[in-house]
C-alpha positions as CSV (number, residue, x, y, z in Angstrom):
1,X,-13.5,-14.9,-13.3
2,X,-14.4,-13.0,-16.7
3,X,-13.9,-9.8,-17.9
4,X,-16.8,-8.2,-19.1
5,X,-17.2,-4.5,-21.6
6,X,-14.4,-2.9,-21.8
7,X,-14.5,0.9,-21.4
8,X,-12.4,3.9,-21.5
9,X,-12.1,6.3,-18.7
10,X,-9.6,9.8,-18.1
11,X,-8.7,11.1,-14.8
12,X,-6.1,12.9,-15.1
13,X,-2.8,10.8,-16.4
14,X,-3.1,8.3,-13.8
15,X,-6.6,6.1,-14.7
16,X,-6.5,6.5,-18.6
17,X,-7.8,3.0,-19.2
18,X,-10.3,0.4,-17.3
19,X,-11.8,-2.6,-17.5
20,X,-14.6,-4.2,-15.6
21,X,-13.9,-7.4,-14.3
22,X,-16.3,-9.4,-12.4
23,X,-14.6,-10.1,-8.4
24,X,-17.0,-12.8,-7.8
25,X,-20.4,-15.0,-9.2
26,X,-23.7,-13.6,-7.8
27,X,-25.7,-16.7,-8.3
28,X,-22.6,-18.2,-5.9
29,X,-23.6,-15.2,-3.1
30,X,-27.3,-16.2,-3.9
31,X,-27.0,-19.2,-3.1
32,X,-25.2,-18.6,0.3
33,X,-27.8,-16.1,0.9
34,X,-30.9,-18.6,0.3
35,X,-29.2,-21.2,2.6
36,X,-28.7,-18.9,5.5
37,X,-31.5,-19.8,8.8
38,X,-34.0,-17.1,9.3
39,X,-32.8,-15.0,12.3
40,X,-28.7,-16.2,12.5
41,X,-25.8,-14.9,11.0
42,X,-27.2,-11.5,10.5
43,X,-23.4,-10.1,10.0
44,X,-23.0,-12.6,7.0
45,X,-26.7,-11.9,5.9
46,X,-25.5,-7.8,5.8
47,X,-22.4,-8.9,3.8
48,X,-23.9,-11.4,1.4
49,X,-26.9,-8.1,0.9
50,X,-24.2,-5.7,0.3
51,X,-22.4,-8.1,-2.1
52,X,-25.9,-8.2,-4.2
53,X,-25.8,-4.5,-4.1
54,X,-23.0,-3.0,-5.1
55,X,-22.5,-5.7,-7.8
56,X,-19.3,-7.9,-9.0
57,X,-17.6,-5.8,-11.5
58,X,-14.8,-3.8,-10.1
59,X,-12.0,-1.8,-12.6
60,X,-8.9,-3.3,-13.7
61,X,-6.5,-0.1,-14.4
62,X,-3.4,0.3,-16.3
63,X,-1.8,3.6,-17.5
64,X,-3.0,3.7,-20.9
65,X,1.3,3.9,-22.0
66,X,4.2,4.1,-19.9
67,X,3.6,6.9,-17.1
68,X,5.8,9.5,-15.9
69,X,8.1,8.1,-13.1
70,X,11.0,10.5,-13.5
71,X,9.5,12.0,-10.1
72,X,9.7,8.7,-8.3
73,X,13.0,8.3,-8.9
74,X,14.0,11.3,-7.7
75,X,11.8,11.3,-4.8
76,X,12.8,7.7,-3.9
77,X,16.6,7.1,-5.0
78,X,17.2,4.4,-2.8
79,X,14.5,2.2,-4.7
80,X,15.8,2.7,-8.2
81,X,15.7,-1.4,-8.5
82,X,12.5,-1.8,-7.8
83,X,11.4,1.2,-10.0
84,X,13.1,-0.5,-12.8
85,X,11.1,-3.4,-12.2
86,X,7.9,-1.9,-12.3
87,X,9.0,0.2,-15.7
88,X,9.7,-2.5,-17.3
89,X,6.3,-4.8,-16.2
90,X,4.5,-2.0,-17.6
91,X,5.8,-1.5,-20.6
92,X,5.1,-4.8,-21.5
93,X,1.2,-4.4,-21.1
94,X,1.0,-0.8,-21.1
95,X,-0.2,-0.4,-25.8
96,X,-1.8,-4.4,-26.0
97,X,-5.0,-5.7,-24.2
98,X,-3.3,-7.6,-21.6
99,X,-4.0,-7.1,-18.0
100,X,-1.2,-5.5,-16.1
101,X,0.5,-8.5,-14.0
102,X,3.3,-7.4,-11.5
103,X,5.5,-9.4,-9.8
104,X,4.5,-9.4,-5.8
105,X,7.5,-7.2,-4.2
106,X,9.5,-7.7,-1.3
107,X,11.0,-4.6,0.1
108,X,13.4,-5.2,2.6
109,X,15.2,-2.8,4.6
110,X,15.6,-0.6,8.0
111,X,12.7,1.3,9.8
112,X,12.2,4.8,8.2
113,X,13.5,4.0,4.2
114,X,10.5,4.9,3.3
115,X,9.3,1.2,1.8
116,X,5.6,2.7,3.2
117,X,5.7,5.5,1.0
118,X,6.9,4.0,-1.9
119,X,4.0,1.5,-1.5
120,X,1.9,4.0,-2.1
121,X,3.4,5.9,-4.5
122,X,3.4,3.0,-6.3
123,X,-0.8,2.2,-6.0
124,X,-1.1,6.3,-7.4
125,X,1.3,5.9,-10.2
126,X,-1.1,2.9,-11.5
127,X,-4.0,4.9,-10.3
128,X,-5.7,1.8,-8.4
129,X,-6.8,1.7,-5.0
130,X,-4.8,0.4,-1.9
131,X,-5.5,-1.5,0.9
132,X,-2.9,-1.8,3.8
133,X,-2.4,-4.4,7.0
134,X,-0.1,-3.9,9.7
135,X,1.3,-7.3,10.4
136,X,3.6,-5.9,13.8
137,X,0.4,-6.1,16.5
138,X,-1.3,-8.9,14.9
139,X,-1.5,-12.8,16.6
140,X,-4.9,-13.3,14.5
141,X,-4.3,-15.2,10.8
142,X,-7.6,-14.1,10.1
143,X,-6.6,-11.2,8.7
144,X,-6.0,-11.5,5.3
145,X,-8.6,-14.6,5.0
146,X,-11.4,-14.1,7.8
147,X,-13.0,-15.9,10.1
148,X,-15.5,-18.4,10.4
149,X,-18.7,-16.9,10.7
150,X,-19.6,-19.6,13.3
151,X,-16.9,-17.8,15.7
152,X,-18.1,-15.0,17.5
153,X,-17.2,-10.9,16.3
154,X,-15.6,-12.9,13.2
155,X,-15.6,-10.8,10.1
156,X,-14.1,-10.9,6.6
157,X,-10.6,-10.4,5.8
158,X,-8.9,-7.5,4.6
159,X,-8.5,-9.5,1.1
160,X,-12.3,-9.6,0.8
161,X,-13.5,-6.2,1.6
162,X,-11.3,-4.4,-0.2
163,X,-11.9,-6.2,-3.4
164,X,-15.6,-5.9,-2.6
165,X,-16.3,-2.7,-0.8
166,X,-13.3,-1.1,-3.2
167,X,-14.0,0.2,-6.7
168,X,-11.0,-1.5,-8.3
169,X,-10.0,-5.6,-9.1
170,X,-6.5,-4.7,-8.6
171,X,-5.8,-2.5,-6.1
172,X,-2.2,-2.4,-4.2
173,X,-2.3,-4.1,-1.4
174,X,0.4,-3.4,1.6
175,X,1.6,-6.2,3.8
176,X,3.2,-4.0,6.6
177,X,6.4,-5.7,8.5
178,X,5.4,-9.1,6.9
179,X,8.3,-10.3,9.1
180,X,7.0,-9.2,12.5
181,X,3.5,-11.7,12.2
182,X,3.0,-13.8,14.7
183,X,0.4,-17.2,14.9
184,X,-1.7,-18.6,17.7
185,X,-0.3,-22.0,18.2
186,X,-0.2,-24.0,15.1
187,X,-1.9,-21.3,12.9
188,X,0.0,-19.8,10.6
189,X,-1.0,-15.9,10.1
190,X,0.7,-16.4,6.8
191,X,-0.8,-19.3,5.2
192,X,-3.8,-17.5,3.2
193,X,-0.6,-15.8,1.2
194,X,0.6,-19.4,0.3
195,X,-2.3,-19.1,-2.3
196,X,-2.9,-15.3,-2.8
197,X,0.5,-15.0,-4.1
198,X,0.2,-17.5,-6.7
199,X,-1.5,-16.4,-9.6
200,X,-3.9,-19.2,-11.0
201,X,-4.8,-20.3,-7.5
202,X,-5.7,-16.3,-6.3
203,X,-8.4,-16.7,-9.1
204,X,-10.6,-18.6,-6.8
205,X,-9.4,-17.1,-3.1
206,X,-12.2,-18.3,-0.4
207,X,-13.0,-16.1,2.6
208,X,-13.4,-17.5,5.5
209,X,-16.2,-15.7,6.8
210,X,-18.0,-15.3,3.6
211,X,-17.2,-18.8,1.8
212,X,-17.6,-17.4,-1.7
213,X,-14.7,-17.8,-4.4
214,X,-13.2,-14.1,-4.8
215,X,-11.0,-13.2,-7.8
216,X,-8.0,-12.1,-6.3
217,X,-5.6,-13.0,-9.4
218,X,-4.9,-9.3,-10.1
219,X,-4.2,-8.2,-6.7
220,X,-0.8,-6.4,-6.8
221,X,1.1,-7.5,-3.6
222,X,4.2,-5.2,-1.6
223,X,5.2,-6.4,1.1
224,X,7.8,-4.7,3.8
225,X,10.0,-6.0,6.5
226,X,13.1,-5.5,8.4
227,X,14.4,-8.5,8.3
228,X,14.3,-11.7,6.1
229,X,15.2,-14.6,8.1
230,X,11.9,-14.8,9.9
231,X,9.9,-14.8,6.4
232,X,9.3,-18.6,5.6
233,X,10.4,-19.7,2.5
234,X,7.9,-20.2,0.1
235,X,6.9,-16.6,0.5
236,X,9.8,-15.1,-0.5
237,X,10.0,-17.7,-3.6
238,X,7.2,-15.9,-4.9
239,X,8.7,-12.5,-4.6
240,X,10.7,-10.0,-6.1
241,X,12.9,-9.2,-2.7
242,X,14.5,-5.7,-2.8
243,X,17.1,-4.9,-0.6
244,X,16.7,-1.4,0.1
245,X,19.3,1.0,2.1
246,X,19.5,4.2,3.4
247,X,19.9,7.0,1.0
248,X,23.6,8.0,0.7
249,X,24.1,12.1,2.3
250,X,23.3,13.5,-1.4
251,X,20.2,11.6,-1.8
252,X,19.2,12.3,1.4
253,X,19.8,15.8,1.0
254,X,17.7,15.7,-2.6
255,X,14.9,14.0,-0.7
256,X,14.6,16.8,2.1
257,X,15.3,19.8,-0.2
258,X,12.4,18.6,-2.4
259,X,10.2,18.0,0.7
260,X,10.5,21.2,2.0
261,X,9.9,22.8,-1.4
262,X,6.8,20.9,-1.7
263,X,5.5,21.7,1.7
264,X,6.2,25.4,1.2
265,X,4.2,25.2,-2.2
266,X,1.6,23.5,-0.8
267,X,0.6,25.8,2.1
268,X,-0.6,29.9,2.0
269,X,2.3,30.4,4.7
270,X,5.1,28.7,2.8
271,X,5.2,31.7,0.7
272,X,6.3,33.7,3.9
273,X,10.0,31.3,3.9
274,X,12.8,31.0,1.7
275,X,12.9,28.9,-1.2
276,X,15.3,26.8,-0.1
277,X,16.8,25.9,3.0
278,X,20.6,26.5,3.7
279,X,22.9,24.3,3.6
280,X,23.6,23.7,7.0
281,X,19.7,22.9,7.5
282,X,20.1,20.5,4.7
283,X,22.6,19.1,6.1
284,X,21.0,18.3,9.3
285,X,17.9,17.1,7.9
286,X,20.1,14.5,5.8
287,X,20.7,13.0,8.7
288,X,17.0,12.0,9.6
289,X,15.5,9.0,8.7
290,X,13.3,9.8,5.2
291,X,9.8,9.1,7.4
292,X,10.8,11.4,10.1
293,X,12.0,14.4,7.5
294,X,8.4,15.7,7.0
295,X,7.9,16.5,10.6
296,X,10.6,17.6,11.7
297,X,9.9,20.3,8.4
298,X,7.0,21.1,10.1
299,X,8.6,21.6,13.3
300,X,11.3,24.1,11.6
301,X,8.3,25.9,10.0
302,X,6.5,26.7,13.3
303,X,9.7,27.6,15.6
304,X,10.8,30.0,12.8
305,X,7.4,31.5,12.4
306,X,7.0,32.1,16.2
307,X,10.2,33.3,16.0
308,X,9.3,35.9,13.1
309,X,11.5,34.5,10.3
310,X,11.4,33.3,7.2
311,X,14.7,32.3,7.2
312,X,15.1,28.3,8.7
313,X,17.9,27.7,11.1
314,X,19.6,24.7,13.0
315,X,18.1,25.7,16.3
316,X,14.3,25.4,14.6
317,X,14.8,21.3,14.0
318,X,14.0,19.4,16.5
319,X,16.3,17.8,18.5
320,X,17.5,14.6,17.4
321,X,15.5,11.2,18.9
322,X,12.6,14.0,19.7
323,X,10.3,12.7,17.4
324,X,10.5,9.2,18.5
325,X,9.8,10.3,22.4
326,X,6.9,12.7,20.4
327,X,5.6,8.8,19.3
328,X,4.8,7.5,21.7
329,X,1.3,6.2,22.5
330,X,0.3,6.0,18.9
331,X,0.3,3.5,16.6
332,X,0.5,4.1,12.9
């Protein structure tokens, strides 16, 4: 699809430059639209309507030169790879008129690294939107490339709304524990990536519910998963796969002191607590997977203020594995 006017836009350091960039053809949605029967199909009516409405150009952002990322790296040392990666795909777009193009990622590693976060650390660093789909409690392929409107409650796929109800043409999107999908019979809930991932075939990306061709060429794709094996083949050729570990005890300690100094700038109260937390604390905290290091900050926070302190200690964290039991019930 073409690009139309280019404009300039500042918010901030992270959306310095956009384009418009047309998602889909409107005389393609009318035409859909003027074949549907009167009375039927009033969900694909609504969507067709709301396609007409809100238009086909979407922004394409890159940082107008190469951002700040010294702060990623020290928030996320165990991802330094990947970070490298995504320097260097920027700096090769980041003072010419080319699009930014980045390589779909693959980051592979145990529960709690924090390949979530980084995901979307990575969608505000190139100050694009996000969309995110949990792959773990899903039998349904139709989530990335929809249903057939002929089934009943079928809808679009995540894909197609958020390049259409979004603002942006290439947000982030998340594939969550790519490695935990699971098909009904012979349907394969990963089959609409076969083409997404591809650049020159994404151009033309086909809903299933809606049946118009979506431009999902500048999509940028991170995927995260456990475990490899069960991740067929010609996905992972067309990924970057990262191997990411654990932080070592110094980067984990990094990782919670700078967590607990942000929450303590970040709330009225903090200013009633230390600037930093002992060592002892720090120590304990390293020992928590990075996902789980926030709450159990929060935890320290309250049992010390109910205690009257501003001073943390060991007795304030919670007890180790409470978090998990604390879990339970909720799915994120």
């Amino acid at each position: 699809m073409s690009t139309s006017h280019e404009l300039m836009t500042v918010q901030g350091a992270s959306i310095p430059i956009a384009r418009m960039r047309n998602v889909y053809r409107v005389n393609e949605v009318e035409q859909r639209l003027s074949k549907l029967p009167d009375r039927e199909h009033e969900h694909l009516r609504t969507t067709y309507e709301r396609m007409l409405e809100k238009g086909p150009e979407r922004f394409q952002v890159k940082p107008a030169g190469l951002p700040a990322m010294d702060h990623l790296y020290d928030e996320l040392p165990n991802f330094h790879e990947a970070l490298d990666d995504l320097k260097r795909q920027i700096a090769l777009v980041e003072d010419s008129r080319d699009a930014l193009e980045i390589t779909p990622m693959l980051l592979l590693g145990p529960p709690g690294v924090g390949k979530t976060h980084f995901a979307r650390e990575v969608a505000q660093l190139l100050g694009t939107g996000m969309g995110f789909i949990s792959m773990s409690a899903l039998t349904a392929g139709w989530v990335l490339s929809g249903a057939s409107s002929q089934w009943k409650g079928a809808r679009p796929g995540k894909v197609f709304e958020t390049l259409v109800d979004g603002q942006y043409a290439n947000p982030v999107m998340v594939v969550d524990e790519i490695d935990k999908a699971r098909g009904e019979h012979a349907y394969d809930p990963l089959g609409a990536l076969y083409s997404l991932l591809e650049h020159d075939t994404a151009h033309s990306f086909i809903d299933e519910f809606a049946e118009v061709p979506i431009d999902a060429s500048q999509v940028i794709w991170v995927a995260t998963a456990n475990d490899e094996r069960s991740i067929p083949e010609p996905i992972l050729n067309r990924m970057n796969v990262y191997e990411v570990q654990m932080p070592d005890l110094e980067a984990a300690r990094a990782i919670a002191r700078r967590l607990y100094q942000s929450i303590r700038a970040a709330h009225a109260w903090g200013e009633r607590f230390d600037e930093s937390p002992s060592d002892a604390v720090l120590d304990r905290l390293a020992e928590v997977a990075p996902r789980e290091m926030r709450r159990a900050w929060m935890t320290a926070f309250g049992n010390a203020r109910l205690d009257g302190r501003g001073t943390l200690l060991l007795k304030d964290l919670p007890a180790a594995g409470s978090s998990r039991k604390a879990a339970i019930g909720f799915m994120h």
